[in-house]
GUGU-419369 format. One line per field, with one value per atom (N, C-alpha, C, O): residue number from 1; x negated, y, z. Coordinates in nm, 2 decimals, m for minus. Example, Ala and Ser with C-alpha at 12.3 -4.5 7.8 and 13.67 -1.06 7.14 Angstrom:
2
num = 1_1_1_1_2_2_2_2
px = m1.32_m1.23_m1.32_m1.42_m1.28_m1.37_m1.29_m1.34
py = m0.57_m0.45_m0.33_m0.33_m0.22_m0.11_0.00_0.11
pz = 0.78_0.78_0.78_0.85_0.71_0.71_0.79_0.80
END
This chain:
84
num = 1_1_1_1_2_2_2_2_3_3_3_3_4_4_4_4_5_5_5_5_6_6_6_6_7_7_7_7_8_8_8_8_9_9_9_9_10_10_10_10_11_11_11_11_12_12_12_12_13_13_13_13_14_14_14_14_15_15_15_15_16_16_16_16_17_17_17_17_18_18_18_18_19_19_19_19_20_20_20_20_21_21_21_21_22_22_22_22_23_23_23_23_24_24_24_24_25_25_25_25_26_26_26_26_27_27_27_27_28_28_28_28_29_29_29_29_30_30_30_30_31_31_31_31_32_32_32_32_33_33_33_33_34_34_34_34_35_35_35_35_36_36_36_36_37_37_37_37_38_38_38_38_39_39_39_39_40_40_40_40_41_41_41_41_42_42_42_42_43_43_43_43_44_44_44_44_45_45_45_45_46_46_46_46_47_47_47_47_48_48_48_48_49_49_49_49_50_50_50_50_51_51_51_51_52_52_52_52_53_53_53_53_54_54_54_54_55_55_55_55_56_56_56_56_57_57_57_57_58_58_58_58_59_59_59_59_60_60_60_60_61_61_61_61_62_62_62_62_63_63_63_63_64_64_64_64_65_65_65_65_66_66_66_66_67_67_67_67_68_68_68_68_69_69_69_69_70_70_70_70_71_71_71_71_72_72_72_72_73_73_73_73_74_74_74_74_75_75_75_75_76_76_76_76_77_77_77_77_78_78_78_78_79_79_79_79_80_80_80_80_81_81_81_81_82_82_82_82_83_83_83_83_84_84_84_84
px = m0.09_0.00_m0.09_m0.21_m0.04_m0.15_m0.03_0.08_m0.09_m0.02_m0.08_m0.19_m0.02_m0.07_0.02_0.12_m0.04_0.05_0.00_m0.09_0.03_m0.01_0.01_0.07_m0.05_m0.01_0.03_m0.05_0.15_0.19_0.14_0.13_0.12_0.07_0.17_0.23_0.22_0.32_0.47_0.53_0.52_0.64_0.73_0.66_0.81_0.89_0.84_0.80_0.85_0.80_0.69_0.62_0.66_0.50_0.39_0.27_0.50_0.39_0.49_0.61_0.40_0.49_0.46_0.34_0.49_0.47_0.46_0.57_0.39_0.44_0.35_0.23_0.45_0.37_0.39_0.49_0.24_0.28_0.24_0.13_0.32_0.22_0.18_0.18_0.05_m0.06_0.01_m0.07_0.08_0.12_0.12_0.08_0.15_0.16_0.31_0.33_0.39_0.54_0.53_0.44_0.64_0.65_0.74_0.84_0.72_0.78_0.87_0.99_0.83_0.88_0.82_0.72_0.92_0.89_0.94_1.04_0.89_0.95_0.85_0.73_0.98_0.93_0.91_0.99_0.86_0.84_0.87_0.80_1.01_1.06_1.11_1.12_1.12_1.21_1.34_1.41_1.38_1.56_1.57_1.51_1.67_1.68_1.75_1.70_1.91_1.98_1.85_1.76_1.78_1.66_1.61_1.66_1.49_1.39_1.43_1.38_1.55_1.60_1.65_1.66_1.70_1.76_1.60_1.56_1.53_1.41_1.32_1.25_1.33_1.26_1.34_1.27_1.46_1.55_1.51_1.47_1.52_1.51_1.37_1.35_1.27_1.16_1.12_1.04_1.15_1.14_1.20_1.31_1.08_1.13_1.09_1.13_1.00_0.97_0.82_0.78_0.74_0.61_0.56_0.62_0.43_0.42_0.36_0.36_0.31_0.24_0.42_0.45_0.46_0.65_0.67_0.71_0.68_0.75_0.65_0.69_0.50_0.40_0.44_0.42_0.50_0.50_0.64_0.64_0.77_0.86_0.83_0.86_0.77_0.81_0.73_0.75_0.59_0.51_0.51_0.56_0.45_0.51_0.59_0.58_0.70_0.83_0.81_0.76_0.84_0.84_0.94_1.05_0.93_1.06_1.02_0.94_1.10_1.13_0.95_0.88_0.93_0.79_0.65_0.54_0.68_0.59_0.46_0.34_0.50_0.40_0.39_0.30_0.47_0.47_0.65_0.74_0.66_0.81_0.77_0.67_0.84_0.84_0.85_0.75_0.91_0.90_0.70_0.62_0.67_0.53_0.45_0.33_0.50_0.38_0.37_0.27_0.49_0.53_0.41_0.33_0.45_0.36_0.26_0.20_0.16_0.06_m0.01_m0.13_0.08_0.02_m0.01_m0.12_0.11_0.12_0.00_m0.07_m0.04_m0.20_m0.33_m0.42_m0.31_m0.42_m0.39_m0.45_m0.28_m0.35_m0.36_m0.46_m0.33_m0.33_m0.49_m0.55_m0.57_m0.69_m0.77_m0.88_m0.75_m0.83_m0.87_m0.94
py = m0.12_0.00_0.12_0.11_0.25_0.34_0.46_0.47_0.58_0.67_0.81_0.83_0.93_1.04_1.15_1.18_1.20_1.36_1.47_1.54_1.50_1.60_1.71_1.73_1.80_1.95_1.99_1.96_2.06_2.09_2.24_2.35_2.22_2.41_2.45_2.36_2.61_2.70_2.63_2.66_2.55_2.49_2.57_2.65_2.56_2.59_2.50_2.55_2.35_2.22_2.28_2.36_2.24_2.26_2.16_2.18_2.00_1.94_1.79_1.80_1.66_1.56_1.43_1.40_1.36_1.25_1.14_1.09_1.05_0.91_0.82_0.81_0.74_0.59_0.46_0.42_0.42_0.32_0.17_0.17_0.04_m0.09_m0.07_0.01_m0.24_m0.26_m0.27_m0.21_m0.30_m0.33_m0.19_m0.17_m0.10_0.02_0.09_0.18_0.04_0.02_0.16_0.17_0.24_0.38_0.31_0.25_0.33_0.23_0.35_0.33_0.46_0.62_0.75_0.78_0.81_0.96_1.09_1.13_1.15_1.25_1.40_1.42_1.49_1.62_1.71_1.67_1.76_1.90_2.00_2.05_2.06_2.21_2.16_2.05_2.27_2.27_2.30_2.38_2.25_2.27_2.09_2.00_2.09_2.01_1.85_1.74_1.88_1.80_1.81_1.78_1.85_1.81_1.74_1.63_1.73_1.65_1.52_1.41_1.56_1.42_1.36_1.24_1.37_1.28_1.19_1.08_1.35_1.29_1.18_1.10_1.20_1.13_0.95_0.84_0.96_0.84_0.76_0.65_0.84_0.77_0.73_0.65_0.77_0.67_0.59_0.51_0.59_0.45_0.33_0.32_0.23_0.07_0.12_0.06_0.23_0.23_0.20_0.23_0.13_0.18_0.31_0.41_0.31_0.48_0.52_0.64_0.42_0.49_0.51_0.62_0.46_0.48_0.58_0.66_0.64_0.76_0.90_1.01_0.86_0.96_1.00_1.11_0.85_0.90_0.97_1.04_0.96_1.04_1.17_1.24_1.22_1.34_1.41_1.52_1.38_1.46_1.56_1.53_1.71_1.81_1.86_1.94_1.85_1.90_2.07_2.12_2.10_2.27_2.34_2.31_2.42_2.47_2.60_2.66_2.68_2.79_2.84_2.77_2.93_2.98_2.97_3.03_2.83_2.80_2.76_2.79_2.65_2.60_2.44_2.37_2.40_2.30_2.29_2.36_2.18_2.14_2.04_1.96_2.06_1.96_1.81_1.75_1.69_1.63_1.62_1.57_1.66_1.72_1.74_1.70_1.80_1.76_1.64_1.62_1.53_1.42_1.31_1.22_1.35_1.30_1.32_1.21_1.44_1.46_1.40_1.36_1.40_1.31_1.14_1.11_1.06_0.95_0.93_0.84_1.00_1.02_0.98_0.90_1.07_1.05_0.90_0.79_0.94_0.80_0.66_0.60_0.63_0.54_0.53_0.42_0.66_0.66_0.65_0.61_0.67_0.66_0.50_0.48
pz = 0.00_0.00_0.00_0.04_m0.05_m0.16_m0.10_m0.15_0.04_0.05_0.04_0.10_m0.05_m0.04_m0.02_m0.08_0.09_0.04_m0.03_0.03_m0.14_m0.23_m0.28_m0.39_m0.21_m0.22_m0.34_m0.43_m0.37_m0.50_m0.55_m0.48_m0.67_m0.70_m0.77_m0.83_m0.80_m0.88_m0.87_m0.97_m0.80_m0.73_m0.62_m0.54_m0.61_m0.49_m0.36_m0.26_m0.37_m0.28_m0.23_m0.30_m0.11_m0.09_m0.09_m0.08_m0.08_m0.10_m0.17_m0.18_m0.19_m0.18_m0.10_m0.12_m0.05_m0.03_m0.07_m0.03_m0.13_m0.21_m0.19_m0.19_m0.17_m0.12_m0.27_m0.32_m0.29_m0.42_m0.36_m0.29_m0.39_m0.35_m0.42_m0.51_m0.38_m0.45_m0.60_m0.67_m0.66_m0.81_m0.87_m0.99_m0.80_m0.84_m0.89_m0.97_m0.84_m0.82_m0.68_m0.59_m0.69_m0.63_m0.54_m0.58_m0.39_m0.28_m0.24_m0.22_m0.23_m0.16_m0.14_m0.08_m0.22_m0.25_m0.18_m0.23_m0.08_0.01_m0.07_m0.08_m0.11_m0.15_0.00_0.09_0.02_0.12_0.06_m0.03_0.10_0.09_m0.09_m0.14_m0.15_m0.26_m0.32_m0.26_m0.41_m0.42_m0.39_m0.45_m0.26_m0.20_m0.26_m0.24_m0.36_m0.45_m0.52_m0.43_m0.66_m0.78_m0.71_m0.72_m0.62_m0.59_m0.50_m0.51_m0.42_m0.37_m0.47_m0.44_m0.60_m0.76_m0.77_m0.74_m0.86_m0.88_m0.79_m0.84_m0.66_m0.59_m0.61_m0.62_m0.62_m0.56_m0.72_m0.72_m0.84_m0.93_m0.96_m1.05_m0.90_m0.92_m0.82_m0.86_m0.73_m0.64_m0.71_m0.77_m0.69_m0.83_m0.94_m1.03_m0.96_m1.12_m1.07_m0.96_m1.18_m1.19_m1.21_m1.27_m1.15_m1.13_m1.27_m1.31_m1.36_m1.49_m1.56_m1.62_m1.56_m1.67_m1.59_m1.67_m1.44_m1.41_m1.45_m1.45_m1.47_m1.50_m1.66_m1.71_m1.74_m1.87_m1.88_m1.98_m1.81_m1.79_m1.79_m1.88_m1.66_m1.64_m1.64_m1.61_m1.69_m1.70_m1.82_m1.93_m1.78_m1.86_m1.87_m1.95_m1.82_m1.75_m1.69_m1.58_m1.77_m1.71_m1.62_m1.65_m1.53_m1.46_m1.49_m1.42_m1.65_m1.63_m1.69_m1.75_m1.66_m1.76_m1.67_m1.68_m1.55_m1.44_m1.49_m1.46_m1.64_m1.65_m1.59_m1.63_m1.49_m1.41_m1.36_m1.39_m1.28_m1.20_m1.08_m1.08_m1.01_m0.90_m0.96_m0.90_m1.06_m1.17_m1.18_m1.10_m1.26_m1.30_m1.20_m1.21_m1.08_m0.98_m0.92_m0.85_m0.94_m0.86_m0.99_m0.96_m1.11_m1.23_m1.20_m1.17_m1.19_m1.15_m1.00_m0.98_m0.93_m0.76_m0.83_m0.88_m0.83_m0.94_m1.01_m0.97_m1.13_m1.18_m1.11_m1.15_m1.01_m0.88_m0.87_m0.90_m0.81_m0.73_m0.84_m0.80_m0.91_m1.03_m1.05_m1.05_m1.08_m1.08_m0.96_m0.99_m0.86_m0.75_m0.68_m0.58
END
């Protein structure tokens, strides 16, 4: 089991939580701060996915002219840890 909390940049959230098993299967995803309904969806629908299929989902996902989304930073944590 594979846990990080991962500070989010140019987001509302300030950080996220996600825990992956060893398969790399996304066990649970807790956002910090945010818009509270988006990130609890997004979080619920990647739990049971593999974390590379929810990286190729949502990554790039923009909120508005940020450049980034809560989505995309959840992709981006996901990344890390995949590589680490």
């Amino acid at each position: 089991m594979k846990k990080m909390v991962f500070p989010t940049c140019g987001v509302c959230s300030q950080a996220i939580v996600v825990e992956l098993t060893d398969e790399n299967v996304v066990s649970n995803v807790e956002f910090i701060g945010g818009c509270q309904g988006n990130t609890q969806g997004v979080a619920a629908l990647a739990v049971g996915m593999r974390a590379e299929e929810v990286v190729s989902r949502l990554e790039g996902i923009n909120c508005g002219r940020k450049g980034t989304s809560c989505p995309d930073q959840l992709a981006r944590a996901l990344r890390k840890m995949i590589e680490q």
